[in-house]
C-alpha positions, 0 to 999 in steps of 0.5 A: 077533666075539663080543667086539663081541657082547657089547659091543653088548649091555652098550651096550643095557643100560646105555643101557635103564638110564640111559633108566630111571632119567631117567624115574623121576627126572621122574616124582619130580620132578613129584611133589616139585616144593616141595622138589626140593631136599631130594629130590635130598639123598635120592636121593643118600643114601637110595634111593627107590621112585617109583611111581603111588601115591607116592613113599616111602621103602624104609625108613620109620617104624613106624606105631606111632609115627605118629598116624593122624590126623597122618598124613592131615594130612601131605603124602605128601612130608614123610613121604619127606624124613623120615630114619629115625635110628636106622638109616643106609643102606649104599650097594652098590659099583657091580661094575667090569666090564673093559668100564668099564676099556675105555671110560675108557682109550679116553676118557682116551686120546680127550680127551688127543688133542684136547687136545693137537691143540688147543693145537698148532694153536690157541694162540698159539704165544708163548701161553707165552712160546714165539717161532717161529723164522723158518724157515731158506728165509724168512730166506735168501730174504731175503738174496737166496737163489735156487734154483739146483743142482736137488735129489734126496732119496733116502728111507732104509729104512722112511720111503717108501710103499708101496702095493698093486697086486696081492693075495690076497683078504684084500686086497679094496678095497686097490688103490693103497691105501698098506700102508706110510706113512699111517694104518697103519689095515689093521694094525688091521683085518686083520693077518696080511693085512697081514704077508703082502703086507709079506713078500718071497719067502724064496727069491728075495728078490723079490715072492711069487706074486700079490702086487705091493707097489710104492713110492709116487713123488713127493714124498708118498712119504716127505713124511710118514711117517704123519699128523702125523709129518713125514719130507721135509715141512720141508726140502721147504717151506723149498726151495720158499721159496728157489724150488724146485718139482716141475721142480727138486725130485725124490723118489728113491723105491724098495722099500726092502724089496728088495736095492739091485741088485733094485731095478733088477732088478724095478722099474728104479729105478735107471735111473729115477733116472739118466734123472731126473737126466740130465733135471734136468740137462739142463732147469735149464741144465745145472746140476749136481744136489745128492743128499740121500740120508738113513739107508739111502739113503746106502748105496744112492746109493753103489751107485748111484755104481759102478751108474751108470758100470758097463757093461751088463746089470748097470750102467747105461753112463753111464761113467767120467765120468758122476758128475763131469758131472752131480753137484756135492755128495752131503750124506748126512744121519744115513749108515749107511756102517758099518752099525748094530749094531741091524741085528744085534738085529732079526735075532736077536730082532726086538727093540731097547732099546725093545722089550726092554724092553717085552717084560720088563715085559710078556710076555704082550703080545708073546708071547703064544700063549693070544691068537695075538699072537706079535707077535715072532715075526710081525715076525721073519719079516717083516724076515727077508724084507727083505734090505734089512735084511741091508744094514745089517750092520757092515761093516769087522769088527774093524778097525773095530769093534773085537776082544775087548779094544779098540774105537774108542769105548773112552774113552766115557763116558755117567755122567749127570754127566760126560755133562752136563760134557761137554755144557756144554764142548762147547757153551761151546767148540765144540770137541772133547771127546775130551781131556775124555773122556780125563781122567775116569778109570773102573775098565775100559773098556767092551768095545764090541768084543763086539757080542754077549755072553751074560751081563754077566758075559761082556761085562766080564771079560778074554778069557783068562778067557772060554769061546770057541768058534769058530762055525764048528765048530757044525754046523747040524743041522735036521729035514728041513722040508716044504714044507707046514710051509715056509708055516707056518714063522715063523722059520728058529729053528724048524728047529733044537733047542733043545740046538743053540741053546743051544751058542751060547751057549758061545761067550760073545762075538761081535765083528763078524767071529764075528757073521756066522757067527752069523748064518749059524747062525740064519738060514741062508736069509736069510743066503744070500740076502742075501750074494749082494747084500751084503758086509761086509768090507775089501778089501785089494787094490782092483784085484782084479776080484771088487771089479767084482760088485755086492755089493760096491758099498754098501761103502764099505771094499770100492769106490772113489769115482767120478772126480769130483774136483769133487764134494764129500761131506757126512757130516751127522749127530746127536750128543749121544744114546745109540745102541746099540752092543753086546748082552747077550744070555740064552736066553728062558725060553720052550721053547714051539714058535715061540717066538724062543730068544734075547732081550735080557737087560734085567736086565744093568744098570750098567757102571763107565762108565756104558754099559749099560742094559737089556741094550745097551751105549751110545755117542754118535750119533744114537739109530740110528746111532753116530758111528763108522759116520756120520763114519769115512769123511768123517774119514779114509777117504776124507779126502784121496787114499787108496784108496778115494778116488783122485780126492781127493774134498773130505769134510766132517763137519758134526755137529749137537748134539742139543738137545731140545725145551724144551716139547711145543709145540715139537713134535720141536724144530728143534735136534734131532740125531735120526736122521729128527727130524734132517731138521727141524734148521734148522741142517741145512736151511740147510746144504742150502739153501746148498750147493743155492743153489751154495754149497760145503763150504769156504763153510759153514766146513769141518768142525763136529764135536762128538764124538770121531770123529776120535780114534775115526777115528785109533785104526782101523788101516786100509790108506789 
């Protein structure tokens, strides 16, 4: 409060000032009206005394120099426009104050906005040689395109609403007002409130004592994520011009927070969405749905899938046949089947690429104890009450993401000029470039397999030549906590020395399958809560019955597909931009108590294949996703009849190359293969458009691949 005290006080000032200098400024003015002119050249230059008696000069001639009798004959302002010669002024430097800072970035930052508001909502949008696209529902509502199969969008993590129901006082006036998705206003306004009534229960996984966060229905719960920002907006206006509206047309919205199965546990979202499904069915002439689950929603319609058909209490008692019934085509937009390596960032240090970055360049900001911010520290305790998040773990260990020495990825190469040959062939081709990949040679393969490295050094050499530590044999020592200090407590790093930090580094690289006892290390709580919902393993033996319990149901690698041998499933995805696949890591600087112990070592720089930057290792995908984890299961794990899909279920890999826009006017672009920009792509959306107006996968021309997944796909060694 004193901050703002003192701003209304320089505003006084400056405003009694400036009310000051006006009236003085008349004042001469009326005094020199005949050479106003002249006057205004002095005022610039020269300061000057305007008072009752006169307007003079603080520095005139001696009198000596002056006959009396001239000086009577003179008028008062031809003495004052008199420069003295033999003398120049020195104007004073104005003090810059940190207040003037402040108000200049705040008018910078104001009349850029306005700007750019103005010329993307009033210019012409050909103004500079730019043409609008005709959106993909106008042109196909012109060659006959109907409405036909009704369509449910099922919103990943992070990109629905939520709103308040229930909250401690700081959240006074905050009822029904959104804390997620919006204006985001109240992170300003009241923070640490905020925080809070975002946070889960640390034990239960579940809602904390007095606090009632529930997700946003309809379909502006995730139209658009905040002002301006669009999520579902495009692809739901384009249905609308074919011929869908609310009774054909559903947003499967749900606490994105939550473990899938709580979902249902709390909220009954997953029974909500097989009645709804049941009822479109039902009222649309028994015509089959079409689900478009996006990101994370993939995985939670998959557990839907085995949910669903499972008896009750833990499943829903549609039965065997349930899926072949109501659901004609799954079209998983950017899926994150395999999990994401970012998922293990979050959770060691609450950071990714760009946020390591930021916190390198400037620490102060994020760390910062002198102000409170301790930014990090606040969202690692959020997201580590999130089990949702545990959910995007890499799932396949190994096998799939590769060992020590060997990954799927191991051809890639990102040098900028081989990256642009590879682009423009692709492009010319329209084909697969892996054999292009394979023909430019590098020095040594990066070693995508090291999800976790400490140090570049670690990340690079041989695995002889590494210092390898079975995680297991670390033991967890902490000081008893007590449950005062429990409330307090802002990250699980607090209850453990630093000395026990630091002898994980010794072990200088985890893979995929040493990554979870990693985790089990630095967040103990959050990990065994979350494993009692989540799994990421392999299954060997399908028909074991532990494969019956939930946890395993949003694995595609330890659950079977429904027996729907009609149905189709889409795997649609981004390719074209680098995604982060691995880490090097570094203990932080800071000993500070609270502080995170481990961040991303942005100084770990250039790689002989031209991967590694700041601290992360990259690979194709769609910026959040790596192509390994969006395609592998439509390429070969569920291609065909295997074990995994035993009803031979038709898979499709349909890739969009990324394509950025060309200007600023064209907003996020349409030809963009981003992960949630993605829903924007007019080659997306006609693709769903078509399939939802009763089109099939074999229609749409089959597979569209750009990337190397079905190399990468062929070189996972996996049971099928």
């Amino acid at each position: 409060m004193g901050f703002f005290h003192f701003l209304k006080a320089e505003l006084n000032r400056v405003l009694q000032v400036n009310l000051s200098a006006i009236s003085n400024y008349v004042d001469c003015k009326v005094r020199i009206l005949s050479s106003i002119l002249q006057f205004w050249k002095l005022c610039f230059l020269e300061p000057v005394k305007c008072s009752s008696v006169g307007t003079q000069s603080y520095e005139s001639p001696p009198k000596s120099h002056v006959d009396k009798n001239q000086e009577n004959a003179i008028p008062a302002y031809e003495k004052v426009i008199e420069k003295p010669k033999h003398k120049k002024t020195i104007r004073q430097p104005k003090e810059w104050r940190c207040i003037d800072n402040c108000c200049w970035l705040i008018g910078y930052l104001c009349i850029t906005w306005w700007l750019l508001l103005f010329l993307c909502n009033f210019l012409p949008a050909n103004l500079l040689g730019l043409k609008v696209p005709e959106s993909p529902g106008t042109r196909l509502k012109n060659e006959g395109l109907n409405a036909h199969h009704p369509v449910v969008l099922v919103p990943g993590i992070v990109t629905g609403g939520l709103e308040l129901w229930e909250g401690r006082p700081c959240s006074e006036g905050l009822f029904r007002k959104r804390l997620w998705g919006g204006s985001f206003g109240e992170i300003f306004k009241r923070p640490l409130c905020w925080l809070e009534h975002l946070s889960l229960d640390n034990e239960t996984g579940l809602d904390p004592p007095g606090i009632r966060v529930r997700a946003v229905t309809g379909l502006v719960a995730a139209d658009y994520f905040a002002p301006g920002y669009f999520v579902w907006a495009i692809l739901i206006e384009n249905l609308a011009k074919i011929g869908y509206e609310q009774k054909n047309i559903y947003m499967a919205s749900y606490d994105w927070r939550l473990s899938f199965q709580n979902t249902e546990i709390r909220d009954q979202s997953l029974s909500r969405l097989k009645r709804k499904i049941e009822l479109l069915y039902v009222t649309n002439g028994h015509k089959k749905v079409v689900v478009v689950p996006h990101s994370m929603g993939v995985n939670y319609f998959l557990h839907f899938l085995k949910w669903v058909e499972a008896p009750p209490p833990v499943g829903g008692g549609g039965g065997p046949g349930w899926c072949a019934k109501h659901i004609k085509a799954i079209m998983n937009i950017g899926p994150a089947f395999l999990g994401v390596p970012k998922a293990v960032a979050n959770i060691l240090s609450a950071e990714g690429k760009d946020v390591a970055f930021i916190r390198a360049m400037a620490p102060g900001l994020l760390d910062s104890e002198t102000f409170g911010f301790q930014t990090l520290q606040h969202v690692m305790r959020v997201i580590r009450t999130w089990d949702a998040v545990i959910s995007l773990l890499p799932k396949g260990g190994e096998t799939v993401w590769g060992d020590l020495n060997r990954s799927p990825e191991e051809g890639n190469v990102c040098h900028s000029a081989e990256r642009r040959y590879l682009h423009s062939s692709s492009k010319k081709n329209n084909v697969n470039h892996t054999d292009t990949w394979r023909s430019i040679q590098v020095k040594e393969l990066a070693k995508y397999g090291r999800l976790v490295s400490f140090g570049k050094v670690a990340s690079e050499i041989p695995s002889p030549q590494l210092s390898l530590i079975d995680p297991k044999e670390i033991v967890y020592e902490s000081a008893p906590i007590s449950s005062s200090s429990r409330e307090e407590l802002l990250t699980e790093y607090d209850g453990m020395s630093r000395e026990r930090i630091k002898r994980l580094t010794e072990n200088k690289a985890y893979t995929a399958r040493t990554l979870i006892d990693l985790l089990r290390f630095v967040a103990p709580k959050t990990m065994q809560r979350a494993e009692a919902h989540f799994s990421h393993g392999l299954a060997e033996n399908l028909e074991d019955p532990k494969y019956s319990h939930y946890k395993f149901w949003s694995n595609p690698l330890e659950t079977i597909l429904p027996d729907a041998p009609d149905m189709e499933i889409f795997c649609s995805y981004g390719v074209g931009i680098p995604t982060e696949r691995s880490y090097v890591y570094k203990m932080s600087p800071s000993d500070r108590c609270k502080s995170i112990p481990l961040q991303i070592d942005i100084s770990a720089d250039r790689s002989d294949n031209g991967c590694l930057s700041g601290g992360v290792y990259f690979v194709d995908g769609d910026e959040s996703v790596p192509v390994l984890s969006a395609g592998f299961m439509c390429a070969k794990g569920w291609r065909g009849k295997t074990r995994f899909n035993p009803s031979d279920i038709a898979t499709y890999v349909r890739e969009y190359q990324h394509k950025p826009p060309a200007s600023f006017l064209e907003g996020r672009g349409t030809e963009s293969g981003a992960h949630v920009d993605i829903l924007g792509n007019f080659a997306l959306i006609e693709d769903v458009l078509r399939v939802a107006a009763g089109a099939s996968g074999t229609d749409l021309g089959g597979d569209r691949i750009y990337s190397g997944i079905m190399e990468m796909s062929e070189r996972i060694n996996i049971q099928l």
